[in-house]
C-alpha positions in Angstrom: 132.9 73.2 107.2 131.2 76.3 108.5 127.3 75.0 110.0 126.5 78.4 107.9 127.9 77.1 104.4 124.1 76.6 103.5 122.0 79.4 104.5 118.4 79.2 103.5 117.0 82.7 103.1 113.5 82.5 103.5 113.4 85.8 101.7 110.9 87.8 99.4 109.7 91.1 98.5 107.6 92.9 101.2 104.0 91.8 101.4 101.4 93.8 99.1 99.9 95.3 102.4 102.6 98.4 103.0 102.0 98.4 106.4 103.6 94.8 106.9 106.7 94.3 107.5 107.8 91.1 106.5 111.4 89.3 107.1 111.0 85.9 105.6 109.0 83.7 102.7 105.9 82.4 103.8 105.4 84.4 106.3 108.9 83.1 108.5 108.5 86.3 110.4 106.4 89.7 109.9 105.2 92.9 111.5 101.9 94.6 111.2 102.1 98.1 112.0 98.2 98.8 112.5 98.0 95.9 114.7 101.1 95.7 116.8 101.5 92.1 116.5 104.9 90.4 115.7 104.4 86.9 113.6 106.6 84.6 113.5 105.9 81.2 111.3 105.7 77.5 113.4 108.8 76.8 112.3 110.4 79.7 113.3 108.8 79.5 117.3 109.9 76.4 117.1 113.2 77.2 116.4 113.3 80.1 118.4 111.6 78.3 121.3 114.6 75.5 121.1 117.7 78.3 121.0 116.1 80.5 123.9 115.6 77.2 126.1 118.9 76.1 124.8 117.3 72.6 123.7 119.0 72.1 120.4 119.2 68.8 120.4 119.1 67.5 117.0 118.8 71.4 114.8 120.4 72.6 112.6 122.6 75.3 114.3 122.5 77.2 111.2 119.0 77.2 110.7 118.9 77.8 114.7 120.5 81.1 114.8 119.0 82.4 111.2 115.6 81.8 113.0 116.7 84.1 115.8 117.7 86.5 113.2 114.6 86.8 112.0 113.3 87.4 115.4 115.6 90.2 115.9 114.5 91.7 112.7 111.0 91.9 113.9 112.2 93.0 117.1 113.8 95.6 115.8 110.5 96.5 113.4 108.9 96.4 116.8 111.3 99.0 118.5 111.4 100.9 115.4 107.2 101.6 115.9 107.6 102.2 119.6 111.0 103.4 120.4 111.8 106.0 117.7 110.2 109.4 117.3 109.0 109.1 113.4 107.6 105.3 114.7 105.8 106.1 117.0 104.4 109.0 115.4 103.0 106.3 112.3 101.5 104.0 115.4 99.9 107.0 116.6 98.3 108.1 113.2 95.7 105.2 112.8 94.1 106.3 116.1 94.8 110.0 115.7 92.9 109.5 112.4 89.6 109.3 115.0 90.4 110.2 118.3 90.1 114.0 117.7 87.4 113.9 115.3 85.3 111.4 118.1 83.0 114.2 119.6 82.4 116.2 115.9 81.6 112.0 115.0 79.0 111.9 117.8 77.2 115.0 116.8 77.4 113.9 113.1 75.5 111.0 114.5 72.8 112.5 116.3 72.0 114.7 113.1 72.5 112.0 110.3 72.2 108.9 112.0 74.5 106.1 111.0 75.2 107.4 106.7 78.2 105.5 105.8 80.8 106.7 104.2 80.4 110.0 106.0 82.8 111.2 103.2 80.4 110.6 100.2 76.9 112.5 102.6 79.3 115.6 103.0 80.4 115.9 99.5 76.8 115.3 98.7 75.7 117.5 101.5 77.6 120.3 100.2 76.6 119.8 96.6 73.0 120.1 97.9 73.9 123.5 99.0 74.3 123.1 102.4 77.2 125.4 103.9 80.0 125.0 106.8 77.5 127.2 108.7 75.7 123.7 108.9 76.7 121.4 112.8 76.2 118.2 111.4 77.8 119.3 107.8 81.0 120.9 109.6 80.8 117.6 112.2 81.2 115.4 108.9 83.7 117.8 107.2 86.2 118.1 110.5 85.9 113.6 111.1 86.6 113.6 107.2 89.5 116.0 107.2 91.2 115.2 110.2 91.4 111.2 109.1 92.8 112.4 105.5 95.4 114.7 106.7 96.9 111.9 108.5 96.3 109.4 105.9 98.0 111.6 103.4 101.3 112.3 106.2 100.9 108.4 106.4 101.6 108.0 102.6 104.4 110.4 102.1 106.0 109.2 104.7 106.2 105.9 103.6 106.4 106.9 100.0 107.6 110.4 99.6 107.0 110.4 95.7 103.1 109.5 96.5 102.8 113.8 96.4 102.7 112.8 92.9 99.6 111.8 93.0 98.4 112.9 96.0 98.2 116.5 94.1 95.7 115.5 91.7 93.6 114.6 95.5 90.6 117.9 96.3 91.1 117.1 99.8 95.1 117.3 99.4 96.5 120.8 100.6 100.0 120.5 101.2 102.4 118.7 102.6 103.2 121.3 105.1 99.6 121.4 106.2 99.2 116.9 106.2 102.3 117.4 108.6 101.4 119.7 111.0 98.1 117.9 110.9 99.0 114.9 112.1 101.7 116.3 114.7 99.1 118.5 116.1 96.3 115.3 116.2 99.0 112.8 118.0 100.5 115.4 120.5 96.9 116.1 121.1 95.8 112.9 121.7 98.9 111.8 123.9 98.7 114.7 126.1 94.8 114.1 126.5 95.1 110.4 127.0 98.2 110.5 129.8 96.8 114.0 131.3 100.2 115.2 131.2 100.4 118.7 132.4 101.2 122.0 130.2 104.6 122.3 129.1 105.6 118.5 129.4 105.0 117.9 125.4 104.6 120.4 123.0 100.8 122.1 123.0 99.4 122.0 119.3 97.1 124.7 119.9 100.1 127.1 119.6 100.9 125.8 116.1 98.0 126.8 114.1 99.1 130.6 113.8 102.3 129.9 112.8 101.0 127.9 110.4 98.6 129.9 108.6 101.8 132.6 108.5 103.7 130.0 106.4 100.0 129.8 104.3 99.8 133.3 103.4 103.4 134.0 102.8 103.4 130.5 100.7 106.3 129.6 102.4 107.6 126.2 100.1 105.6 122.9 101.0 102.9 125.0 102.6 100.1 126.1 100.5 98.4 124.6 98.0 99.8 123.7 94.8 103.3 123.8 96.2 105.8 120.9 96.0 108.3 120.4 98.0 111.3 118.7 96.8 111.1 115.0 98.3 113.2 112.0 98.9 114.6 109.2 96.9 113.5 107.0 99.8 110.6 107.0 102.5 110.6 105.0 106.5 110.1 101.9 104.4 113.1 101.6 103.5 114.8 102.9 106.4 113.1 100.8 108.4 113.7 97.3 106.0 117.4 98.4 105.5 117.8 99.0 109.2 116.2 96.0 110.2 118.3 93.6 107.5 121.8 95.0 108.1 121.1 94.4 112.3 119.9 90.7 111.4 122.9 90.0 109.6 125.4 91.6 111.9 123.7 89.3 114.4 123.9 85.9 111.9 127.7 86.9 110.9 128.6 87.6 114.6 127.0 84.3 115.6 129.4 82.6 113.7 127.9 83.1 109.9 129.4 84.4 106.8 131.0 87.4 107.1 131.5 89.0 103.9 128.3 91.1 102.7 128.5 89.7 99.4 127.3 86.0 100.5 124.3 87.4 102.0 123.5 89.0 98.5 123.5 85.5 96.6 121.5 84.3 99.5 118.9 86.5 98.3 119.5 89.3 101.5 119.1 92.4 99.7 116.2 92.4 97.3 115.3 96.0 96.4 113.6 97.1 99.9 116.0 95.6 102.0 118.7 97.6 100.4 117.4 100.7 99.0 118.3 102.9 101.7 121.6 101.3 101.6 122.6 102.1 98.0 121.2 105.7 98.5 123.6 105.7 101.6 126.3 104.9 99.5 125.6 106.8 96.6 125.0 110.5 98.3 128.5 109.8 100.9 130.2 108.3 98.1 131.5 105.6 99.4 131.9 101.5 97.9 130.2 98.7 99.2 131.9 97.5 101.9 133.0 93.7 102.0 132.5 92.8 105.6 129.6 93.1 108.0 131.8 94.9 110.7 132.6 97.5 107.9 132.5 101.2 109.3 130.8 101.9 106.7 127.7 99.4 107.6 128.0 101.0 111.3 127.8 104.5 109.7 124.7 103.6 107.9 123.1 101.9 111.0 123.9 105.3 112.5 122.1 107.0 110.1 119.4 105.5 110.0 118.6 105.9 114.0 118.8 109.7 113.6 116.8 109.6 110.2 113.5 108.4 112.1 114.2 109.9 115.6 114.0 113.9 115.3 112.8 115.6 118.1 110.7 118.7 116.8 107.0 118.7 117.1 107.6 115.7 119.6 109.2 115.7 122.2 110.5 119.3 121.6 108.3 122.0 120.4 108.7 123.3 116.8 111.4 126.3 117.0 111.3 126.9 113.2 108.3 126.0 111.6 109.0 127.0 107.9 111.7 123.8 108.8 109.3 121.9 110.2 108.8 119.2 107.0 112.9 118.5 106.6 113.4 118.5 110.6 110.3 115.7 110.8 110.6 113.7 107.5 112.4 110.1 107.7 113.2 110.4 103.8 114.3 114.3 104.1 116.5 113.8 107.3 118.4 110.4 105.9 119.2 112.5 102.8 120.7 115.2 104.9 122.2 112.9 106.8 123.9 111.3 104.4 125.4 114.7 102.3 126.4 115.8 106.1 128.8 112.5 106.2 129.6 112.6 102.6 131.0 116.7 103.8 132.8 115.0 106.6 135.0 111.8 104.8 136.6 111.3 108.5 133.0 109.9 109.7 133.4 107.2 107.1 136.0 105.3 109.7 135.1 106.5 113.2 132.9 103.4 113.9 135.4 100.6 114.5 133.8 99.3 118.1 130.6 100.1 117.9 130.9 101.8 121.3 128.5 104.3 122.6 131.1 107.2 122.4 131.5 106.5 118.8 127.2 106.5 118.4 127.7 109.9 120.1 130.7 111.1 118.8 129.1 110.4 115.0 125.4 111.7 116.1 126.6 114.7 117.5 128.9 115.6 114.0 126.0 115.0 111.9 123.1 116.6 113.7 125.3 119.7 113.9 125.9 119.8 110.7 122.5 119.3 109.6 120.8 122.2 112.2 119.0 118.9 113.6 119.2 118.2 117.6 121.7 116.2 119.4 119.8 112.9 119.9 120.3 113.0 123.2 118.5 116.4 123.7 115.7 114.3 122.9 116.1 111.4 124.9 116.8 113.6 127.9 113.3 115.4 127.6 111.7 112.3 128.2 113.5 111.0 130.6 113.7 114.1 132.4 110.1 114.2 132.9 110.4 111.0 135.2 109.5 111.7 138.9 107.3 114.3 138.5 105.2 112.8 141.4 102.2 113.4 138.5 100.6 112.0 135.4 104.4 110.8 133.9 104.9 108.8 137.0 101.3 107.5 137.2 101.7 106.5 133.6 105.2 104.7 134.5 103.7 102.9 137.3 100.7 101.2 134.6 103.4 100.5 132.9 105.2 98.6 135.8 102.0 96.1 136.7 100.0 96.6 133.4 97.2 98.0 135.4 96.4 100.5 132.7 93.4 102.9 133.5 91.1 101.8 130.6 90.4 105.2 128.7 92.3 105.4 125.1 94.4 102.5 126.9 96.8 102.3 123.2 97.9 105.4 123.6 98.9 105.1 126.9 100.3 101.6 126.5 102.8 102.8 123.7 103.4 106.0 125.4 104.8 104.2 128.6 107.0 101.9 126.3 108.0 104.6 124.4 109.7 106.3 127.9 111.1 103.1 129.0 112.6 102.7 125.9 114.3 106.4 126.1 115.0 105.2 129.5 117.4 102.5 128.6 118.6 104.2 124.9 119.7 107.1 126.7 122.0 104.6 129.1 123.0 102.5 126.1 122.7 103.8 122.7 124.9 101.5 120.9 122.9 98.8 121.5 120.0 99.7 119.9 121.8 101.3 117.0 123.9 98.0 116.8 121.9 95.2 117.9 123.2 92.8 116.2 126.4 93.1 116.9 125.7 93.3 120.6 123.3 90.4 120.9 126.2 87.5 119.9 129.4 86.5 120.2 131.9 88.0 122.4 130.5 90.9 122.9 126.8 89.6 124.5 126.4 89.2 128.0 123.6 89.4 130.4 122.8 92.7 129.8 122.4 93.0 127.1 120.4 89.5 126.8 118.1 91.6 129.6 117.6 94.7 127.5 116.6 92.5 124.4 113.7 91.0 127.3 112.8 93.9 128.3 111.7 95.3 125.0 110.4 92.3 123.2 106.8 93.3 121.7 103.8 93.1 123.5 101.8 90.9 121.1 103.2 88.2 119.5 101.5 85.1 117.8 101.8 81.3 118.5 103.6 78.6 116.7 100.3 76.5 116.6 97.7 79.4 115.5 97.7 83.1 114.3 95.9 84.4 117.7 97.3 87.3 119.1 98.7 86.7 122.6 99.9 89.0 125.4 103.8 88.3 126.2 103.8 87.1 129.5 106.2 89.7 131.4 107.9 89.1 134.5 106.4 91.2 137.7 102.8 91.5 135.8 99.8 89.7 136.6 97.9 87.4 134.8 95.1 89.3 135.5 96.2 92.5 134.5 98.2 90.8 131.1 94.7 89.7 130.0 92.8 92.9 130.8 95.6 95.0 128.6 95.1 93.0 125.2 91.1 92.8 126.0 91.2 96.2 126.7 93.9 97.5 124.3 92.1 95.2 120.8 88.9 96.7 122.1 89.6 100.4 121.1 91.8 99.2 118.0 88.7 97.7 117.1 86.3 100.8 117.5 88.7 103.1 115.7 88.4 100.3 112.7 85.3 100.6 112.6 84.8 104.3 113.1 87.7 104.6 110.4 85.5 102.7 107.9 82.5 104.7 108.6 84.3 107.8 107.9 86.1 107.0 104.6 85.1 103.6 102.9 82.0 102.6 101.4 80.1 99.5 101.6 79.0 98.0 104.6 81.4 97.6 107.8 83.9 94.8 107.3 84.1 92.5 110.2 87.3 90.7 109.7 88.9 89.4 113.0 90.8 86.9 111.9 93.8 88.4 112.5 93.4 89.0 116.0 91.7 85.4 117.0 93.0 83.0 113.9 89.4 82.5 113.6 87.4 82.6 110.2 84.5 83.0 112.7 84.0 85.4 114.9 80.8 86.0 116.3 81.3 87.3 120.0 84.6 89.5 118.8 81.8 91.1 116.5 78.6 91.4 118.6 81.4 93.1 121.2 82.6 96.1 118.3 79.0 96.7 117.3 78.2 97.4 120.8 81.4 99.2 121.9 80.8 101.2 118.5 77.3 102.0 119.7 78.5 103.2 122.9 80.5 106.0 121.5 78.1 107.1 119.2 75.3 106.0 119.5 73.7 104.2 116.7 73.8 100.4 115.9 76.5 100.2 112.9 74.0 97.3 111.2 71.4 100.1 110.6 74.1 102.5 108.8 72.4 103.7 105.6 74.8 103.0 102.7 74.5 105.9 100.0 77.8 105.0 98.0 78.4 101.6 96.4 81.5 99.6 96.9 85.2 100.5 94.9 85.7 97.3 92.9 
C-alpha cells in the first residue's frame, strides 16, 4: 500500500484577512503579505525540520513530505511577493502608500499637529471653506490621496469586481488613474531608496502628461465614471492556484497520488485554490486533465508566471499608455493569456518535460500573440543592469553580507532579492514555473535543492512561538542578520503607524503580536512612538481624535 493512501489535507478556505495566504487548517502554513513572514504550524517545523535533517525516524512519510509541501506552497507565496513583477509591486504598495506623501505628512504636522485621521480634518477642512491654495490643507489632501490610490490598485487587483463598489467611493477616479498612481509612487520610491541613476528604471515624472492626455480624451478606464471591462479573477487566485497545483506536483512526484482527482476528495481545490484553474480551462477549452504531469496543468503553471510578471511601468517604461491597465493587470493579462492558448490548440501539448525550452518556447507564443513582452525581455533588464560599478552593484553587495544602509532599508531589502531572483530565473526558468516537479523525484538534484536555499524567505516563524525570526543565511553575519529584521520591522512599523494616522480613526492601534508572539509589548511600542516622532514630529499619544471609531 502506497504511504500516501491516507492524505490528511489540513485544508480550508483562505483566512478572512485577504492579505494572508494560507495553505493549511489551523494555521499548518500561511503567508502574510504586509508583513513578509512565512508561518508555518509546530507541527509542520517539526516535520519539516525532521525531512530537511533527514531524521525520520519514526514519521509518517506521508505526513513527512505533505509537510514539505506545504512549505513549498508558502515558498512559492514568498517568491510570488518578491520574485514576480505584479508581487512585488503589491509588497511595495503598503510603503508606497506613505513614502511619497512623508514630507507633505511633516508639513501637515507642523500646521495641524498630530489630528488623527488626517482624512476626516481635510474633508472637514474643506467643508469649512478652506481651499487647495491652503499648505497644510493640500499637505493633508496629497498624504490622503496618494495612500487611497494605492489602496484602491490594491483592491482591484486582488478583486477586480471591487470597481463595483469602488465607484460609488468620492475619492475613486478611475482605474486608469489608481494604476498609474501606484506605478508612479513604487518606481518612485525604489529609484529614491537604491539611488539608482536615470534611465535604469522607468522615471514616473514622465507619466503624468501622458496621462492627463488619456483624461481629456476619456480614453476607456481613464476618467471618471468610466469602467473598464474587468476580470473573472484577480492575483488571488492566481497566486492560490499557482501555489496549489506546484504543491501537488511536488507531493505526486514525491511518490503521492497521481491522478488530480484524489486530491479533489482530499479537499485540494476548495474554490480559491482552483478558481483560476477552471477559468483556465473554461476560456482554452480544454477538460480537466487526469494526472498531475498533464500538459495541460504545465500550461496553466505557465500562465500563470506571465499573468503576474509584465514588464511595463516596471522594469520597462510604459510604450503605450492607453494599454497600460491590460499590459499591468494580473486578472486582465491571465484572461488574454488564456484566449491566446485557446487561439493556438497546438500549445495545449507542448509541455511534456517541463524543460526550459518548452517555458520559452510557450512564453514566447503567447506574449506574441497577446502584444505583451517576451518574459525574458524583462528579466534581461534587470540583470543587465548588474556591474554598473554604481548604485545596482552597491545594492547587490548589501545584499551579499546584509549590511543594508539603514534609510527605507524594505525597499532596498526586496529590491536586491528581487534581482537575485531575475538572476537565477533568467538561467533557469523552468524551475520556478515548475517547482514542484523539479524539487522531487528523479528529476531533483543539488541544484536545484541550492536554488530552493537560496530563495527561501527572509522571515519565517518558530515551531515553539509566533516571533518573527531572521533566516540564518550562509556567508551573513550574525550581526548584520539581526540589524536587518531590527532595522527592516522598524520602518514597517512607522509606515503602520503613519498609515493609521492618515486613514483610520480612533486612536493608534499598537498590536505587535505578530512580530514578537507577545500579547505585551511595551519596548516594541515606546520604540514606534519614538521613531514616529522622529519623522514628524509630534508624540502620536497627543493626536487629537476628531472622528469616532467604525464599529
Amino acid at each position: 500500500m502506497s504511504p500516501f493512501s491516507h492524505l490528511d489535507p489540513y485544508l480550508l478556505n483562505p483566512a478572512n484577512d485577504p492579505l494572508v495566504f494560507d495553505a493549511t487548517l489551523a494555521d499548518y502554513g500561511s503567508y502574510t503579505t504586509e508583513h513578509f513572514v512565512l508561518r508555518l504550524s509546530p507541527r509542520a517545523h517539526e516535520l519539516v525540520d525532521a525531512l530537511t535533517q533527514r531524521d525520520t525516524e519514526g514519521h509518517d512519510v506521508a505526513e513527512l513530505y505533505q509537510a514539505y509541501s506545504t512549505y513549498l506552497h508558502e515558498t512559492v507565496h514568498w517568491w510570488q511577493h518578491m520574485g514576480s513583477t505584479a508581487g512585488l509591486i503589491l509588497s511595495l504598495a503598503y510603503p508606497a502608500q506613505i513614502y511619497g506623501s512623508m514630507t507633505s505628512l511633516q508639513t501637515f504636522a507642523r500646521g495641524a499637529g498630530v489630528v488623527k485621521p488626517v482624512k476626516a480634518w481635510a474633508h472637514r477642512a474643506m467643508l469649512d471653506g478652506r481651499t487647495h491654495s491652503d499648505p497644510v490643507l493640500a499637505a493633508a489632501n496629497i498624504a490622503v490621496n496618494d495612500a487611497l490610490d494605492i489602496k484602491f490598485y490594491k483592491q482591484l487587483a486582488w478583486s477586480p469586481e471591487s470597481i463595483l463598489s469602488l465607484e460609488q467611493t468620492p475619492y475613486f477616479q478611475s482605474v486608469g488613474h489608481s494604476y498609474l498612481k501606484t506605478y508612479g509612487e513604487i518606481v518612485h520610491a525604489i529609484n529614491g531608496s537604491c539611488d539608482f541613476a536615470e534611465g535604469q528604471f522607468p522615471d514616473p515624472g514622465r507619466w503624468d502628461a501622458q496621462f492627463l492626455k488619456l483624461q481629456l480624451s476619456r480614453s476607456e478606464g481613464f476618467h471618471r465614471g468610466a469602467r473598464p471591462p474587468y476580470a473573472d479573477i484577480g492575483i488571488q487566485q492566481i497566486f492560490e492556484g499557482q501555489a496549489r497545483f506546484c504543491q501537488i506536483q511536488y507531493l505526486a512526484s514525491s511518490g503521492g497520488p497521481e491522478l488530480l482527482q484524489t486530491y479533489r476528495e482530499q479537499g485540494y481545490f476548495a474554490p480559491v485554490y482552483v478558481d483560476a484553474f477552471e477559468l483556465f480551462l473554461v476560456l482554452t477549452g480544454t477538460e480537466w486533465p487526469e494526472r498531475y504531469d498533464s500538459p495541460i496543468v504545465g500550461l496553466f503553471l505557465l500562465i500563470c508566471d506571465l499573468a503576474i510578471n509584465p514588464t511595463r511601468g516596471f522594469p520597462l517604461d510604459i510604450e503605450f499608455f492607453e494599454d497600460f491597465i491590460c499590459d499591468v493587470d494580473p486578472g486582465a493579462r491571465f484572461t488574454r493569456l488564456c484566449l491566446a492558448a485557446a487561439e493556438t490548440p497546438e500549445l495545449a501539448q507542448a509541455v511534456q518535460s517541463f524543460s526550459a525550452q518548452e517555458y520559452e518556447h510557450v512564453a514566447a507564443r503567447l506574449s506574441e500573440r497577446c502584444g505583451y513582452d517576451d518574459p525574458r525581455t524583462g528579466l534581461a533588464a534587470v540583470v543587465g543592469l548588474l556591474g554598473d560599478k554604481g548604485p545596482v552593484d552597491a545594492l547587490m553587495e548589501e545584499h551579499r553580507t546584509f549590511n543594508y544602509a539603514g534609510v527605507n532599508m524594505p525597499v532596498r531589502v526586496l529590491i536586491s532579492h528581487f534581482i537575485a531572483f531575475c538572476q537565477d530565473k533568467q538561467r533557469r526558468p523552468e524551475f520556478f514555473c515548475w517547482p514542484g516537479f523539479w524539487m522531487a523525484g528523479d528529476k531533483f538534484n543539488p541544484e536545484a535543492g541550492s536554488l530552493f536555499a537560496t530563495h527561501l524567505s527572509l522571515f519565517p516563524d518558530r515551531g515553539d512561538t509566533e516571533q518573527i525570526f531572521p533566516r540564518a543565511v550562509r556567508g551573513r553575519s550574525p550581526e548584520n542578520i539581526k540589524k536587518l529584521v531590527n532595522t527592516f520591522f522598524g520602518g514597517m512599523l512607522v509606515f503602520d503607524l503613519a498609515l493609521q494616522w492618515v486613514l483610520e480613526p480612533g486612536p493608534f492601534r499598537y498590536d505587535f503580536k505578530w512580530l514578537t508572539g507577545k500579547s505585551e509589548n511595551a519596548a516594541l511600542i515606546a520604540l514606534a512612538k519614538r521613531q514616529f516622532a522622529q519623522y514628524y514630529g509630534p508624540d502620536p499619544d497627543t493626536c487629537t481624535l476628531i472622528d469616532s471609531p467604525v464599529p
